[in-house]
C-alpha positions in Angstrom: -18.5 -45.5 53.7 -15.5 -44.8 51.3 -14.8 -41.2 50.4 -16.5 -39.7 47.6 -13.9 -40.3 44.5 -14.6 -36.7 43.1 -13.6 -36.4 38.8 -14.1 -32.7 37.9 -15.4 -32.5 34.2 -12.3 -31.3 31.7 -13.8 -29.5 28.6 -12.5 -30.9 25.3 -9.8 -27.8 25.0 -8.5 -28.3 28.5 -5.8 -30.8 30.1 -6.6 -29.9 33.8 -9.3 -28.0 35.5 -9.4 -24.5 37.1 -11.9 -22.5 37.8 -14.5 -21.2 40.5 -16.8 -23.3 42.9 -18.8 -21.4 45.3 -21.5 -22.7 46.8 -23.5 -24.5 46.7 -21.4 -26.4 44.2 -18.2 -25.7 46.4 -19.6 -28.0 49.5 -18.3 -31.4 49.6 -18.1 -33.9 52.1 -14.8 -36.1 52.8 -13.1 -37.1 49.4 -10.1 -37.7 47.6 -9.3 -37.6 43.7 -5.9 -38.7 41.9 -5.6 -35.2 41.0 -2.7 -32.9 42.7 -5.1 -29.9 43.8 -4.6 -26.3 44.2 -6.8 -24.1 45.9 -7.3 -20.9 46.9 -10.0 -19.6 48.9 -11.8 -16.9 47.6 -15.0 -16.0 50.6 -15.9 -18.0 53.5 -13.8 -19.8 56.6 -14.0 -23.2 58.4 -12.5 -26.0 58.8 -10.4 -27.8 57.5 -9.8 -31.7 57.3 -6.4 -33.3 55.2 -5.6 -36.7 56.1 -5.6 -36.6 59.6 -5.1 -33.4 60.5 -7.7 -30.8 61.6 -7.5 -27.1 61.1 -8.9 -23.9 59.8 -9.1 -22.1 56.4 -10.5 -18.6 56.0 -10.4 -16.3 52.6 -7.1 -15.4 50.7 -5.7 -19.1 52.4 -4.0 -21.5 49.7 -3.5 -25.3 50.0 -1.6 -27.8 48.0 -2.5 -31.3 48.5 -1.0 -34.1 46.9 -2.9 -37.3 45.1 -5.0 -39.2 46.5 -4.8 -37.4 49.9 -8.8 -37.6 51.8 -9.9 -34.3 52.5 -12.7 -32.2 52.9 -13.7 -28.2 53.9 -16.4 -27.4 55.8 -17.9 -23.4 56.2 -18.1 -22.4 59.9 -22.2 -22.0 59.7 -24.7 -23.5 57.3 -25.8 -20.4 55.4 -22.3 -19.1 54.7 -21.4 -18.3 51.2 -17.9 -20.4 50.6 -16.1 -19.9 46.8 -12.9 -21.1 46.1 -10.5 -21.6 42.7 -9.8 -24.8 42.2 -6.6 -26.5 40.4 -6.8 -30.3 39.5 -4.4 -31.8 37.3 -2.8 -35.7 37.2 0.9 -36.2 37.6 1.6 -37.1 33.7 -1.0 -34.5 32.5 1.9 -32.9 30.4 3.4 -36.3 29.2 5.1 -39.1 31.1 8.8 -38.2 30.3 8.4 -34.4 31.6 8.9 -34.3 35.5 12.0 -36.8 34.6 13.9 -33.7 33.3 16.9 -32.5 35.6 14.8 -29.3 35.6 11.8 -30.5 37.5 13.8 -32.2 40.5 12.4 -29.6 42.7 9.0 -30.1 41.6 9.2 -33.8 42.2 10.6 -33.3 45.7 7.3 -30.3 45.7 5.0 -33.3 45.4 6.1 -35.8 47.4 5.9 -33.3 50.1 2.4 -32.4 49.1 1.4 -36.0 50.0 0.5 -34.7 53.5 -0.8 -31.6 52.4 0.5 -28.3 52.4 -1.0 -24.7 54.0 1.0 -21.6 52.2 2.4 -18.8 54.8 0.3 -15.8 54.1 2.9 -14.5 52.1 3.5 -16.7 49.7 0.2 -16.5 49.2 -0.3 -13.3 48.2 2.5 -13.9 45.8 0.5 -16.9 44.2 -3.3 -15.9 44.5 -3.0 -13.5 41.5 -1.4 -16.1 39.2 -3.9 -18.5 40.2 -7.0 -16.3 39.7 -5.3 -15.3 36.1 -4.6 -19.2 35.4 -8.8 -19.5 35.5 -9.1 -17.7 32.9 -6.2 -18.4 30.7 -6.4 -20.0 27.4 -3.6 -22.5 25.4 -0.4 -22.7 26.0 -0.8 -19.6 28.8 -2.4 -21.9 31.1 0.5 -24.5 31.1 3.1 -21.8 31.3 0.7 -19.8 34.6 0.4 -23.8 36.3 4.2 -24.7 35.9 5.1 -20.6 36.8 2.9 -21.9 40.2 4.4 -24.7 41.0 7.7 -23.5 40.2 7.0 -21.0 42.9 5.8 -23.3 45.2 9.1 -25.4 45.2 11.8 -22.7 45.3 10.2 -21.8 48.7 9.7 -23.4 52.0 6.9 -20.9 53.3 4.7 -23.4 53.6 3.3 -26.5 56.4 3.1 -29.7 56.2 -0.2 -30.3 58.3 -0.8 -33.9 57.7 1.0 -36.9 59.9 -0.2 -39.3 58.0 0.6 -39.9 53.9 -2.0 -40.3 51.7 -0.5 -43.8 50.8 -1.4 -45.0 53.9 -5.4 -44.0 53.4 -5.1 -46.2 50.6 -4.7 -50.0 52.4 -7.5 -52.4 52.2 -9.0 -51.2 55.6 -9.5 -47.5 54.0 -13.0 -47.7 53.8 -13.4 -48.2 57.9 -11.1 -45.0 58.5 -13.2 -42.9 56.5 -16.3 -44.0 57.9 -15.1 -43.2 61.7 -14.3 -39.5 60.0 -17.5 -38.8 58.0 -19.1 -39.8 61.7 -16.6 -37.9 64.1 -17.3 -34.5 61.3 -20.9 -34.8 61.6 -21.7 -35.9 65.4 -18.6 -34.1 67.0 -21.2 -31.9 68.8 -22.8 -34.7 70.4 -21.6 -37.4 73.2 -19.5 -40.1 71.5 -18.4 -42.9 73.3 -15.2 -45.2 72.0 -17.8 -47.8 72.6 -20.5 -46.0 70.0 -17.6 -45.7 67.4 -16.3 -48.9 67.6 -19.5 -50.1 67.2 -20.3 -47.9 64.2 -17.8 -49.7 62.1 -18.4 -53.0 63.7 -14.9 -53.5 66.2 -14.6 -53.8 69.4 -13.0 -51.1 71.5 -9.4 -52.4 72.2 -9.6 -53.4 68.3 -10.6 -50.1 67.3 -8.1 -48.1 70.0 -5.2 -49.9 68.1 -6.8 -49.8 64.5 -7.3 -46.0 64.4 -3.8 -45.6 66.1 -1.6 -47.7 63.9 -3.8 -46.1 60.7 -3.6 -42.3 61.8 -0.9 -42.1 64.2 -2.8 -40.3 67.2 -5.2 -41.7 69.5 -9.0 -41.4 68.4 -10.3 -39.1 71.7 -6.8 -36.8 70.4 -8.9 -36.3 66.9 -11.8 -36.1 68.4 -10.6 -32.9 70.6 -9.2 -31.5 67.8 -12.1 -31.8 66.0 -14.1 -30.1 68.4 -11.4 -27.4 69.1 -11.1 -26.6 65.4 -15.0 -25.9 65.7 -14.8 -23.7 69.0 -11.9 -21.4 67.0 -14.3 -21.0 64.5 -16.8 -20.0 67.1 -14.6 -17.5 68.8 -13.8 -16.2 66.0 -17.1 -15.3 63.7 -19.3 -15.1 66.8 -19.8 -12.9 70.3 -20.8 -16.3 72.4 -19.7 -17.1 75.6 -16.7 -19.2 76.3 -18.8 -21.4 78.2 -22.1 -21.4 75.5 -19.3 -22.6 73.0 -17.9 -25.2 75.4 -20.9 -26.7 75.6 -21.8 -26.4 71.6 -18.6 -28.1 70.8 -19.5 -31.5 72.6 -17.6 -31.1 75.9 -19.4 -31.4 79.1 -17.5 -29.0 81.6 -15.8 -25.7 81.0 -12.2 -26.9 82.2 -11.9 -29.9 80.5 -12.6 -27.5 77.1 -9.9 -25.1 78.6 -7.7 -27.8 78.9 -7.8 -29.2 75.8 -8.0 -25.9 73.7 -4.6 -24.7 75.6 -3.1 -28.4 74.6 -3.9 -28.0 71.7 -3.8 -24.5 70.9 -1.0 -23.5 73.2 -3.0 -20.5 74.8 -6.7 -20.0 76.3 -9.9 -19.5 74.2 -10.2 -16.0 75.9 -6.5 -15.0 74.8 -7.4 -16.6 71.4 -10.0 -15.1 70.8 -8.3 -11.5 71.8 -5.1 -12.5 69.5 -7.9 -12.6 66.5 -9.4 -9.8 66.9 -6.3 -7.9 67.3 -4.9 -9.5 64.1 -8.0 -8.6 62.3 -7.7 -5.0 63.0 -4.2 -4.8 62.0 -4.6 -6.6 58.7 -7.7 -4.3 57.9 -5.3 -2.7 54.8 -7.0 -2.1 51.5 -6.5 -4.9 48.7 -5.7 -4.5 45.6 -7.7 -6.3 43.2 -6.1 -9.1 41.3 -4.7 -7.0 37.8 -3.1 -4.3 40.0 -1.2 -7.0 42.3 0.2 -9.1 39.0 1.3 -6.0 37.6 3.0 -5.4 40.8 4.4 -8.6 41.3 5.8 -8.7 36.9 7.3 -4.8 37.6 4.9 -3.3 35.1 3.4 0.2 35.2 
């Protein structure tokens, strides 16, 4: 199963899109688009999957993710509400010669890094969330001037990660469509017992073919995705919910509680239980009141 090729409708005043999803018209599964893409998250968490890397988005979280790049966000539960401003716009949108300027190195270097996808620190975020909420609703020339302002932004700084290993280039060989199919399966059976046997079956290889395939395409070891798969899940867990370690152990796909502690402090570099107290004790510090989005760009331009 190839990823859904997503094309966002462009009105007939428009040269890129931006504006609100929120669900149910937010949820997509795993995708890709030749479209650069912007987003910020306006309600909801979950996780997050960008080439191959797995992680976590939650509200006021901005991403940047270059063409072509397979991704997908899923909410943390089935009947959360998940909204998010979305930014699509092709390369050559504002005419072939323009990024060739000497002015727009820096935004050429911005998207070849944005090939493995990009997670803005929290406060280069707040910087940009205002200017992308007023690019929505923008009109002529503004909204080229607010989406070049953005990106501009974006590559003067370095407050930003680069979460995936792999390029999205390399999603794009002839075997792409067998890669995508082993993720769609590992995001919607993670919960359940998979076997290297049952995967490499599912996409019709035998084990040592598909041990070496899904290494040389994603550059980690398919039981290392899988784990963090299921660890991305269990942070969401400890997170948004009051479970048990071990209830969440078991929920995530893993069959004993110290294999899950294991591989949660591998990969996490601490214990759900310490996890779960470093949340919590973020959450109350970060519980300042926000301004809404006219008083922080009047903030941010110096005006009264």
């Amino acid at each position: 199963m190839k990823p859904l090729i997503e094309k966002l409708p462009l009105s007939e005043n428009t040269s890129f899109v931006a504006r609100t999803y929120r669900t149910p018209h937010f949820e997509v599964p795993w995708h890709q688009h030749i479209e650069y893409e912007l987003i910020l998250f306006l309600e909801g968490e979950g996780t997050a999957y960008i080439g191959n890397h797995v992680g976590s988005f939650k509200t006021g979280d901005v991403f940047f993710l270059g063409s072509n790049l397979p991704h997908t966000f899923q909410k943390a539960a089935p009947d959360l509400v998940t909204a998010a401003v979305v930014i699509q716009f092709r390369e050559d949108f504002w005419g072939k010669e323009f990024l060739q300027l000497p002015e727009c190195r820096e935004i050429r270097l911005l998207f070849q890094r944005s090939m493995q996808g990009l997670k803005l620190e929290q406060g280069l975020c707040a910087t940009l969330s205002p200017l992308i909420r007023q690019l929505e609703h923008a009109s002529g020339a503004q909204r080229i001037g607010l989406l070049f302002g953005c990106l501009s932004l974006l590559a003067s700084s370095d407050n930003y990660e680069s979460v995936s290993t792999q390029e999205a280039g390399t999603f794009l060989s002839r075997n792409r469509e067998r890669i995508d199919k082993v993720f769609q399966y590992t995001i919607d059976h993670y919960a359940e017992e998979i076997s290297l046997q049952e995967v490499a079956a599912h996409i019709g290889m035998s084990v040592p073919a598909f041990c070496h395939y899904f290494r040389k395409s994603t550059k980690k070891t398919y039981v290392a995705f899988l784990n963090e798969v299921r660890i991305g899940k269990a942070c969401q867990l400890l997170m948004d919910t009051a479970k048990p370690i071990a209830d969440i152990c078991y929920e995530t796909g893993y069959n004993t509680l110290a294999n899950f502690n294991k591989q949660f402090l591998r990969i996490k570099g601490m214990t759900p239980g310490n996890y779960r107290k470093r949340f919590a004790e973020s959450s109350i510090s970060n519980s300042v009141p926000v301004m809404d989005a006219h008083t922080e760009l009047r903030v941010l331009t110096g005006q009264d």
